[in-house]
N, C-alpha and C positions, 0 to 999 in steps of 0.2 A: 416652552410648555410641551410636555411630550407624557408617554406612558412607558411605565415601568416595565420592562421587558427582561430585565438580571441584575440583580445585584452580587456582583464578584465580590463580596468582601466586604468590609463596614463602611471603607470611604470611596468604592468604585462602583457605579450604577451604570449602565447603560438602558437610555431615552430613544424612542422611537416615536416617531411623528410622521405618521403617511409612508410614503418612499425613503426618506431621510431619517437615519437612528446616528447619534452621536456619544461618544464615552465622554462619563461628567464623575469628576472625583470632588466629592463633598465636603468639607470642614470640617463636619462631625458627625458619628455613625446615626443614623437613623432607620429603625424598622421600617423598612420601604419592600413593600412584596409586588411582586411581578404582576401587571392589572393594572398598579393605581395610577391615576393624573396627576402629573404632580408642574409646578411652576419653578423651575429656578432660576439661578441668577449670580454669574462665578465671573472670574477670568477669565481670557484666551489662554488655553494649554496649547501649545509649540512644540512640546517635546517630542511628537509624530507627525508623518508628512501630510496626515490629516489631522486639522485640530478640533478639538473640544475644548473642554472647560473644566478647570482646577479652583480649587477653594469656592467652590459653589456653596447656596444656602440652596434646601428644598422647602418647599411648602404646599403638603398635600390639598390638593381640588377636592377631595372624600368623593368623588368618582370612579367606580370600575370600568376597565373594558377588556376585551378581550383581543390579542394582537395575534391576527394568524400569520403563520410562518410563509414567506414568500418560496416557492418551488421557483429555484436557479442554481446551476450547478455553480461549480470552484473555474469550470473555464468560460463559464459566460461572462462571471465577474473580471478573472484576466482579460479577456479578451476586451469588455466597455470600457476598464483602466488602461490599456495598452493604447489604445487607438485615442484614449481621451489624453494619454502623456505625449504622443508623438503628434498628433495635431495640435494641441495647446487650448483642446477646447472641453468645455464643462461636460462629465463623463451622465451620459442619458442610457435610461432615465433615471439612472443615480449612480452614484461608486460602492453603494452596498455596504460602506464599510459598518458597522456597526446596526448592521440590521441583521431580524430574526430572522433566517434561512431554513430550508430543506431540501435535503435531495438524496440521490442514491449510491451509494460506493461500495466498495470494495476493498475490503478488510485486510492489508499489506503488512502489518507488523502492528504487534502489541508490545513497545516499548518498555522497561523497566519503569517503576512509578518512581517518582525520584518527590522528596517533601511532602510529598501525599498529594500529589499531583499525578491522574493517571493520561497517561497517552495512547491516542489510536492514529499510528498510519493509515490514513484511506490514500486512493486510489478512482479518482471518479473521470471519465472520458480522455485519460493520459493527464490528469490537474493530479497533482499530489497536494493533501491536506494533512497538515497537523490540528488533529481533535484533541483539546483538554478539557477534563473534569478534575475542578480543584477540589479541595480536600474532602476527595474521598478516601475509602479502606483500601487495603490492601490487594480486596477480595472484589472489590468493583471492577465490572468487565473484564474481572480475570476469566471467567469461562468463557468468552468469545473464542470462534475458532478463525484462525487465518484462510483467506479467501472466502470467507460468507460473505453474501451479498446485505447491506446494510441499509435502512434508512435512518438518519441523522439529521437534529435540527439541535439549533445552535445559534450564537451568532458572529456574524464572518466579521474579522480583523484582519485587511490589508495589511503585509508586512511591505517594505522598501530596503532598498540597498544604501544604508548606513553613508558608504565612502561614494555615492555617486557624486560625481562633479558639481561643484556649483553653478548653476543657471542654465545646467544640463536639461534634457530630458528625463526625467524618474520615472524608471518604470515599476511596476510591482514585482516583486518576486516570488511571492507564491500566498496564498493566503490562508489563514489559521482560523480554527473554528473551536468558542468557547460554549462549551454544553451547559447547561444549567442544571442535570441531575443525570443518572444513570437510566430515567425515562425516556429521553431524549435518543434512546440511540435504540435501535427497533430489528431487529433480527429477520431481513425475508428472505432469503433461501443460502442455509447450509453448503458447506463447501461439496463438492465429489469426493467419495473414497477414495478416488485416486487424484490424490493429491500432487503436487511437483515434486515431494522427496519419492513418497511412493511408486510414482512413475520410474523414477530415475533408478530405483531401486529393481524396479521389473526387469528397467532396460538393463542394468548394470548383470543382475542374474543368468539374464537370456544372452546376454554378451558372452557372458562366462561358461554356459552351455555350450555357446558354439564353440567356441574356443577348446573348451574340453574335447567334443565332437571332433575340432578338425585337428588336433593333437592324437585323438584315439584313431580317426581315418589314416594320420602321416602314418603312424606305427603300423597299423595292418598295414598297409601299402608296403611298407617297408618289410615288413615280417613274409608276406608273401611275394614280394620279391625274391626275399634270401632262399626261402623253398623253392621257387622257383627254380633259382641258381642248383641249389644244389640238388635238385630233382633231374637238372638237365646236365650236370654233371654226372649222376649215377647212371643216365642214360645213356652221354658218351663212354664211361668206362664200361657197360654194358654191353656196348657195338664191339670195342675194341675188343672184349674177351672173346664176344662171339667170332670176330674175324680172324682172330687167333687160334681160337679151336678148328676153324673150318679148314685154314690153312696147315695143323696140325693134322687133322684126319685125312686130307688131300695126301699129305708125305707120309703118312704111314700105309693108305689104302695103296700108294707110287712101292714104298718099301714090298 
């Protein structure tokens, strides 16, 4: 028994229940909105290193409630998973996976939408998360700007490393956040105008200034070296003429 907290699709819901939310794939689609109470009653699904339940029946309570979003970042969750795979003990006070989240990130790439799936790179305390919104448009969170600071709620799915050893320790490898609409993702402070290309674009300019500058200093230095030279050449042919004529006037005044 839990509450409806997303329905990804006709036959995938995800149940929350206190600390504990689990993914329940249903047998057949049913109008199930996000609020309601619902009871069901499926198989063990195996096919992830956390399991839920496949071919479920639901059967609505006609109960609403309201399920607020737990505030916990992408590395709180690694971190309760990490320490709960390498100790072997039950991850407190939950593993998160399949519960309603929020927190705050940092908008690191807006991936190409690919099926009408679109995708947000975050960025939150060094935790990388992959954000999706299924079928939306084209135009959904196309005007996010990279580097705005975000708030995002969602709900987190542990991902695992596929080839780990058998009877190994599993750890998580980073975990993904499904959004439930384009509401879901909250714009609080705009990047800086100066951006990392911008900047780099400054330095790259001011670089090129100097560079010009100490190209335009060689040449003068250079240029006024060679006047130099030949200023101080027309000075010694200068002497010489004069020491010449004096020793000329000497032998004519002798004459």
């Amino acid at each position: 028994e839990g509450v409806v907290t997303f329905a990804a699709g006709p036959d995938l819901i995800y149940l929350q229940d206190g600390l504990n939310g689990v993914r329940v794939r249903v047998r057949r689609g049913e109008d199930l909105r996000p609020g309601a109470r619902v009871e069901v009653v499926g198989f063990v699904d195996d096919s992830r290193r956390i399991r839920g339940l496949k071919e479920a029946l639901v059967r609505g309570l006609g109960r609403e409630e309201v399920v607020e979003p737990l505030l916990v970042g992408p590395d709180e969750i690694m971190k309760v998973n990490t320490v709960s795979a390498k100790t072997s003990r039950i991850a407190s006070p939950g593993d998160y996976d399949g519960r309603l989240i929020r927190f705050r990130a940092r908008l690191a790439d807006v991936p190409v939408a690919q099926s009408g799936t679109q995708r947000l790179l975050l960025e939150a305390n060094g935790t990388r998360v992959m954000a999706a919104l299924m079928d939306a448009g084209p135009q959904v969170l196309a005007g996010l700007e990279r580097d705005s600071m975000l708030e995002v709620t969602g709900i987190a799915e542990l991902m695992f490393d596929s080839d780990a050893f058998p009877g190994s320790a599993v750890l998580p490898t980073e975990v993904h956040l499904l959004l439930r609409g384009e509401e879901d993702v909250r714009v609080v402070a705009r990047p800086s105008w100066w951006t990392r290309a911008r900047v780099l674009y400054a330095l790259g300019g001011v670089l090129l200034a100097f560079g010009a500058a100490m190209v335009w200093g060689w040449q003068l230095r250079r240029r006024v070296r060679v006047q130099a030279l030949e200023l101080a050449e027309h000075l010694r042919a200068r002497r010489e003429s004069e020491v010449e004529f004096k020793a000329t006037l000497r032998e004519r005044n002798r004459l």
